[in-house]
Structure formats: structure tokens, C-alpha cells
VOSEGU-432764 format. One record per residue (C-alpha): residue in one letter; x, y, z. Coordinates in steps of 0.25 Angstrom, whole numbers, plus 2048, in hexadecimal, padded with zeros to 3 digits. Layout:
N
AXYZ ...
//
This chain:
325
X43FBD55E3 X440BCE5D4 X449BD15CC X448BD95BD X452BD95B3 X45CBD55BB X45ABE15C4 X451BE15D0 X442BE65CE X43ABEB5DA X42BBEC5D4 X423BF55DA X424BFC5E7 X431BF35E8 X436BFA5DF X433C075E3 X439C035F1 X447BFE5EA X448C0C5E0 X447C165ED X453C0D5F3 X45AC0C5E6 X45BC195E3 X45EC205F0 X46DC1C5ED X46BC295E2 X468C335ED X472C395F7 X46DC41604 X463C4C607 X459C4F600 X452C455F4 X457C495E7 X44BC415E4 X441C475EF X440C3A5F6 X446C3F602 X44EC33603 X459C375F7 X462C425F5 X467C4D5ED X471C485E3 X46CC4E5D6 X46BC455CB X46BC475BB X469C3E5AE X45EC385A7 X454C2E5AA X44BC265A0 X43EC205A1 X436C1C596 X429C12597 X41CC1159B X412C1C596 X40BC1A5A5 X417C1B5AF X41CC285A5 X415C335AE X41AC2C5BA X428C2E5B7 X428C3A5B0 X421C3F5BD X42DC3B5C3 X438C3F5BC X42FC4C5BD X431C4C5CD X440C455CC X443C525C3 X441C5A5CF X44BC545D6 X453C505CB X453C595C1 X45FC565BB X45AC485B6 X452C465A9 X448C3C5A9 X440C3959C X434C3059C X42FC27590 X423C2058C X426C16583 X41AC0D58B X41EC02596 X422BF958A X42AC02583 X430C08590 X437BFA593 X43EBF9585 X444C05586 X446C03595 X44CBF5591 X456BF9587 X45DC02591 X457C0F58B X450C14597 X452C155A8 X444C135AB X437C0C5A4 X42AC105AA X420C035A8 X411C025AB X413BF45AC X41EBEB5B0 X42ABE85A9 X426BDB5A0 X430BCF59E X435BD2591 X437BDF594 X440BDA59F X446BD0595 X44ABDB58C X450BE4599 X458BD659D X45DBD458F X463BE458F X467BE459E X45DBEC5A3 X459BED5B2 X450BF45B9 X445BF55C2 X438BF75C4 X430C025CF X420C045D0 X41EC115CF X410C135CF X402C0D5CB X3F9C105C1 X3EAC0F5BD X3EAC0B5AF X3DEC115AA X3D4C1159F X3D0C1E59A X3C6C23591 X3C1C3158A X3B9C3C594 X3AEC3B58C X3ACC2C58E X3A0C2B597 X39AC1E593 X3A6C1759B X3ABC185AA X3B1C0B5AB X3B6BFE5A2 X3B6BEE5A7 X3C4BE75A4 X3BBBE059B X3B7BED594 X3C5BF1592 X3CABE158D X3C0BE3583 X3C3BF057E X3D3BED57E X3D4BDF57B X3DBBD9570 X3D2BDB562 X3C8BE156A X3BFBE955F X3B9BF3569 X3B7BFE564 X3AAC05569 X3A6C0A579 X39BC02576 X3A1BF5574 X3A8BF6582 X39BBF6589 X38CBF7583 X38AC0258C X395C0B586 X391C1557B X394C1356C X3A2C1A56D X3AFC15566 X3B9C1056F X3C7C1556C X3D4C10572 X3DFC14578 X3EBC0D57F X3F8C0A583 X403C0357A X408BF7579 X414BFD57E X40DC0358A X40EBFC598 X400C00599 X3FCBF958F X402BEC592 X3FBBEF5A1 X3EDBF1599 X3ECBE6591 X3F1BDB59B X3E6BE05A5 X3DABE359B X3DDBD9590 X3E5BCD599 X3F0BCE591 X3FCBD858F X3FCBDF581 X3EEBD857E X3E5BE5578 X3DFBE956D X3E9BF2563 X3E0BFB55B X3DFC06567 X3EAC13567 X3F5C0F56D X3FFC17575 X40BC1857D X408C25581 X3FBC2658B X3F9C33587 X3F5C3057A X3EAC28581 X3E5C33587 X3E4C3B57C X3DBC31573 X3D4C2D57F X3D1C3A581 X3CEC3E574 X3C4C33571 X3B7C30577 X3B7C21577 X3C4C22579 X3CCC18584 X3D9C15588 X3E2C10593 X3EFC1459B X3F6C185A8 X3EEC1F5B3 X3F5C2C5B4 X3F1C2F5A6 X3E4C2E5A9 X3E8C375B4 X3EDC415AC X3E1C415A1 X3D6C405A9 X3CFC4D5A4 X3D1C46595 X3CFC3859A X3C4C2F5A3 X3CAC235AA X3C1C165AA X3BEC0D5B6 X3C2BFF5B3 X3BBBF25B8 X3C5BE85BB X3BBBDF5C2 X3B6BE65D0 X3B0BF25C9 X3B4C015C2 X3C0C075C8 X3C6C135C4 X3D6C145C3 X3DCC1D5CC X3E7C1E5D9 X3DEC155E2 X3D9C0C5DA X3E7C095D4 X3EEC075DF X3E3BFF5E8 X3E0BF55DB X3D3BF95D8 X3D5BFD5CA X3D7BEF5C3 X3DEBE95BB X3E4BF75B5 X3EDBFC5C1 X3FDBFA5C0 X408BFF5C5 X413C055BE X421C055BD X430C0B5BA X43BC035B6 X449C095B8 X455C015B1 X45CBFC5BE X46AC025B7 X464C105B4 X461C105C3 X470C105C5 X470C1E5C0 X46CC2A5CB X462C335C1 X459C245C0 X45BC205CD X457C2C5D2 X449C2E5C9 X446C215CE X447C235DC X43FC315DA X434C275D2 X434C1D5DD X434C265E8 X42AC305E4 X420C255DF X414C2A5E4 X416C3B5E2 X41AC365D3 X40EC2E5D2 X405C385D5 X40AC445CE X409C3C5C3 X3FCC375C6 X400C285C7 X3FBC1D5D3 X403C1E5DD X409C115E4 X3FFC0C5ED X400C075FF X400BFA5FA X40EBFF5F1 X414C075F9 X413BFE606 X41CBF35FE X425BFF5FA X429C00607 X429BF260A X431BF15FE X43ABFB602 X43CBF5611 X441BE860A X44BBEF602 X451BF760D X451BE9616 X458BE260A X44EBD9608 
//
């Protein structure tokens, strides 16, 4: 295990392992006041904020939807300030939980040190990043990396289908897209350009991914990227592109996530609770009903799921905490 911030960080399914021990210490006997099965009936009140990723946003509104049930008496607010903007906040001590669609960067951690922020970090779910264009855009069923670089490179002057690929029809291209602010974005631009933050600016930027579903939408040679459970969400308005990383079109979805297929634009996605917030019951307590419900969350809010592979070392993981190792 590494350490983070001065607390101790279990990534992945490490982590999820450690939160389902670390929060049974909430719960007394009978039944779980979390439906885990494993908790209690202690009912618990307060408020819990979460504020971050655009991406992970649905994933744990879904469950402070399902905690609700239990808990009704603990308010839990979700944000979207992006990835970016969910560690400021998160870092200055005004939030208990930042959702992130990418890993917590060193000076993010620099600026938690220099308040005294601790925390840790838990992999909730996967996700299938996934390039999207309007219904009506039949000319296109899948894009190369290579496509992709040189529409969203730095400086690039695309501005046309046609200058994509000869064989695309004379339609302008218009663009849609994360942030700078956005995990996502940072995600993107490392994997398509080589280099995070690398992209071209003149596009429409959003922290909100419904926006880019919307202009997407809305425009014929419309394109734009985010999460795949946006795409889930939208996909009478939307059609999802098959992307090339190298071995041929794959199309983004649950298998294809979680077997490493759809290259390079799967990720996994992460929570981040401050270590003292956890101290309080109402955070504790969401975050066991997060981690032990991982994969009913998930798919009610039509996220990737943890795959074998994942769960496996969970319980490996788990094994090792319980034998002190």
C-alpha cells in the first residue's frame, strides 16, 4: 500500500476492500442500515458533499439515490465543478468527497499537503470514454487515433468532414468537448494528442456533458467526446463511433471496457473521500453503501462495472487486510 497525503491510499479494488472494513465500525447489529447485509440499523443524519468530475456525477448521485433509501435522513449534494475543479475545492477543505475521472495529480496533492488534507482514493467503476457524433452522420462509423489527433491537435485548422478523410462528404465539422477543467479532458488529450492539455481551443467547451449532447445533437457535423454513460443516456439523439486504436474499429461498451479491447480511451474512475470527513458516520456510512453496492450502482446508472479480473484482487485485497498484511 503507498501512502497519499499522509494518509494511506488503497487504489482500486484495494481500496474498495479497505472502505467495506473501515466503515463497518458505523453499523451495529441486524439488519444493514446500508443493505449490505453485513451493517446495522443505527440511523444516521447530516450532510455529505461531493463535488467534481462531470463523469463520476451520475454514479454517485445514483448512490446517494440508493443510500437515501436506507438513510433518509442524510443529505447528500453532488457537484460538477470537472475533475480539475472538484480537487480545488476538495483541497481547500470545502467538500467530503471529490469524484475524479482521472487520478489525483501531484499538485493537487501539493496543494491537499499544504491545507492538511488527507484522503483516499476507491475505484468505483470503469468507463468507456466515447466519441459521439449527430444521428444523421452516416458517412462515418468509426475514426483512427490518427483521425482524432488531427482533428484535435494543437492549431489544427480542420474544419471540414472532408478534410478528415477524402471519402467524407463536404460537411463542416463542429466541435464539442470537455473543459480544461474536466478530468476528461486531461484523459483525452494525453491519449489522442500524447500530451495532457495538448488540444485545439477553438471548439465549445463544457464542464457540463450535457451541453455536448445538445450541440451534438443539434448539428449535423457535429462531434464531441465524454463519459460512456452519457452516451448511454442519449443514444436515441447521439451515434457512438468505433475507434481504431491500432487492432481495428471497436465499439465502446461494458465488454469491451472491461477486457481492454477499446483502446486507448478506457479508464477507470474514482471517489476521493477526505480521510477526516470519514471520521464522521453520515460519510462513512455513504461510503460503505458506494463501495459495497459497486456493481448495482453501476448499472443502474449505466456505468461499467468492475471487471473478474478486479474483483478477484478485491478479494485478494481484502484477505490481506483481514491477515494484517
Amino acid at each position: 500500500m503507498n501512502s497519499a497525503s499522509g494518509s494511506r491510499r488503497f487504489a482500486g479494488p484495494a481500496a474498495l476492500a479497505f472502505a467495506a472494513a473501515l466503515t463497518l465500525s458505523a453499523c451495529g447489529n441486524g439488519d444493514a442500515a446500508t443493505g449490505s447485509g453485513s451493517g446495522g440499523t443505527k440511523e444516521l443524519s447530516g450532510k455529505v458533499k461531493v463535488d467534481g468530475s462531470s463523469t463520476v456525477a451520475p454514479l454517485s448521485t445514483a448512490a446517494a439515490e440508493f443510500f437515501a433509501e436506507e438513510q433518509p435522513k442524510v443529505q447528500v449534494t453532488v457537484g460538477t465543478s470537472g475533475t480539475g475543479g472538484g480537487f480545488e475545492k476538495f483541497c481547500n477543505g470545502e467538500t467530503d468527497i471529490s469524484d475524479a475521472s482521472r487520478p489525483i495529480k501531484d499538485e493537487e496533492k501539493a496543494a491537499c499537503d499544504k491545507k492538511g488534507i488527507k484522503y483516499e482514493e476507491f475505484s468505483v467503476a470503469n468507463d468507456a470514454l466515447t466519441v459521439v457524433v449527430n444521428k444523421d452522420a452516416s458517412w462515418v462509423d468509426c475514426l483512427t487515433v490518427a483521425h482524432l489527433k488531427k482533428i484535435w491537435e494543437p492549431n489544427s485548422k480542420v474544419n471540414n468532414w472532408n478534410q478528415v478523410d477524402p471519402t467524407f462528404p463536404d460537411e463542416p465539422l463542429k466541435l464539442f468537448g470537455a473543459g480544461t477543467d474536466s478530468g476528461t479532458f486531461d484523459y483525452f488529450t494525453k491519449e489522442i494528442n500524447g500530451e495532457e492539455g495538448a488540444s485545439r481551443t477553438d471548439y465549445s467547451p463544457t464542464e457540463d456533458d450535457n451541453v455536448t449532447v445538445q450541440g451534438v445533437a443539434g448539428s449535423k457535423g457535429g462531434l464531441g467526446y465524454f463519459g460512456f454513460s452519457y452516451y448511454e443516456e442519449n443514444q436515441d439523439k447521439l451515434k457512438a463511433l468505433k475507434i481504431d486504436g491500432g487492432a481495428g474499429c471497436v465499439a465502446p461498451g461494458v465488454e469491451t471496457a472491461q477486457n481492454g479491447t477499446y483502446k486507448p480511451l478506457s479508464r477507470p474512475l474514482f471517489i476521493y473521500p477526505n480521510a477526516n470527513a470519514l471520521e464522521r458516520p453520515e460519510v462513512e456510512g455513504y461510503v460503505e453503501y458506494y463501495v459495497e453496492n459497486n456493481e448495482k450502482i453501476a448499472k443502474d446508472a449505466k456505468f461499467i462495472p468492475l471487471n473478474a479480473e478486479q474483483e478477484k484482487e478485491l478479494q485478494a485485497d481484502l484477505e490481506k487486510l483481514k491477515s494484517g498484511k
